[in-house]
Structure formats: C-alpha cells, structure tokens
C-alpha positions as CSV (number, residue, x, y, z in Angstrom):
1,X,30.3,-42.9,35.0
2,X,27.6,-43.7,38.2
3,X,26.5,-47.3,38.7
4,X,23.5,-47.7,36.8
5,X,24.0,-44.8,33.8
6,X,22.6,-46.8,31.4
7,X,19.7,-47.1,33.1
8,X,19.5,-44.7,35.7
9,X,19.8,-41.3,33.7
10,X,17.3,-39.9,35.6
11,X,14.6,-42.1,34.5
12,X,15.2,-45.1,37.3
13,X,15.5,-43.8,41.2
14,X,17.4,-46.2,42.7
15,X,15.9,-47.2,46.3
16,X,18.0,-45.8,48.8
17,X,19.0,-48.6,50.8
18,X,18.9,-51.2,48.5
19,X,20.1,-49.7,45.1
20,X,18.5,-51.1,41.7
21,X,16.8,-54.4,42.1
22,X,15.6,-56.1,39.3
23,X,12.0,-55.6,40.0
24,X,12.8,-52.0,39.9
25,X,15.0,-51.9,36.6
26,X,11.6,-53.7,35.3
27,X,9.1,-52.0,36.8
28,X,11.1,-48.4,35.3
29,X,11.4,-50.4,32.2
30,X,7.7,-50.8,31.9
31,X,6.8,-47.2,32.5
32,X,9.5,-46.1,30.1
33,X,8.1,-48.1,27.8
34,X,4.7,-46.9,28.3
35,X,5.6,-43.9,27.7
36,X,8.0,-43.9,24.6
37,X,7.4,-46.6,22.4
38,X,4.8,-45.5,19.6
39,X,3.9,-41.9,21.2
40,X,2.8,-43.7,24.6
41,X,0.5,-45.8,22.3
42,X,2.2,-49.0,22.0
43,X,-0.1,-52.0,21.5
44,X,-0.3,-54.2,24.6
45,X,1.5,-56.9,22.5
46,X,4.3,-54.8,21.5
47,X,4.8,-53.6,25.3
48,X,4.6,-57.5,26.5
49,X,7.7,-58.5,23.7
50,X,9.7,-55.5,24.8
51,X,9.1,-56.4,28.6
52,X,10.1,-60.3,27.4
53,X,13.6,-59.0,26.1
54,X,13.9,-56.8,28.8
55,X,13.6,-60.1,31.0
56,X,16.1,-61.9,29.4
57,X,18.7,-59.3,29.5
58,X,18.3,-59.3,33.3
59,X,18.3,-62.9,33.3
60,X,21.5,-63.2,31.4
61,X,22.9,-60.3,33.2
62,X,22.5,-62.1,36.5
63,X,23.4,-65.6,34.8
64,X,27.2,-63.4,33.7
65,X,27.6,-62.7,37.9
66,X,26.9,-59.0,37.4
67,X,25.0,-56.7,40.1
68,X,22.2,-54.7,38.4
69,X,24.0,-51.8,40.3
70,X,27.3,-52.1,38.6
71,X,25.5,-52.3,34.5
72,X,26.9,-50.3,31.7
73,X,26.4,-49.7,28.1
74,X,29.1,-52.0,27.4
75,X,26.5,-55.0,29.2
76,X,23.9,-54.2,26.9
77,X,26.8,-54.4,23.7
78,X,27.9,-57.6,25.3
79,X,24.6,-59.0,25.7
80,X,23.7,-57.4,22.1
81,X,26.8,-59.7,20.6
82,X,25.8,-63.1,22.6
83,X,22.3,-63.1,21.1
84,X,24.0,-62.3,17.6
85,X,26.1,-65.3,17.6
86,X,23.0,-67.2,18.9
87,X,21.2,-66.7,15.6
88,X,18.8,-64.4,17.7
89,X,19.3,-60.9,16.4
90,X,20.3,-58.8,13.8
C-alpha cells in the first residue's frame, strides 16, 4: 500500500516536494466533499460539520506523532475507536 491510500486514491495529488500537508488533505477534503455528499448539494452546514470532523482527525492524527504521508485505513479505525470510548460516536 502507497503512503497516503486512504486518502490519496487518486482524489489528493500530493505536492511533489513536500508530500501531503495538512492544508492539502483539507483543502481535497473540502472539494471531495463538495462534490459527493448529497449529489454535490450538501447544505453549507452539513459541509462545515464534515470539514469540523475532518479537523479533528488531523488534529488527533498529528497529536498520535503520525506524518499525514504515512496515514492508513487502520488511522481512521483507530481514530474511529478513540472517539467511541469517548462517548463521541456510534
């Protein structure tokens, strides 16, 4: 598996020299959105909560000592099970 294959799939170019920055995972994350959720007509407050989680991952990502380049599916199940046992999903 690349760096990034979660994310990356085609759908985030990583800048050349620097890889996948946050900004960039975000920015892709926002366009993905825009595109996808609801048939690329998502209410502007459903695109801001997505972004918000989206945020937080990276934020906890970063918090665990993990490069952006290096994330994997099993990140996202990690970070999936840390806001389970928070009480803050489902």
């Amino acid at each position: 598996m690349q760096p990034a294959a979660v994310l990356q799939n085609d759908l985030i170019e990583p800048d050349q020299e620097t890889g996948l920055t946050e900004d960039r995972v975000l920015e892709s994350f926002a366009e993905i959105l825009n595109l996808d959720i609801a048939n690329g007509d998502a209410r502007p407050d459903t695109i801001r909560a997505y972004k918000s989680n989206m945020r937080l991952f990276v934020d906890w990502y970063r918090e665990q000592g993990y490069n952006i380049n290096d994330i994997r599916e099993w990140h996202i199940k990690q970070y999936r099970q840390h806001m389970i046992n928070r009480g803050l999903a489902r």
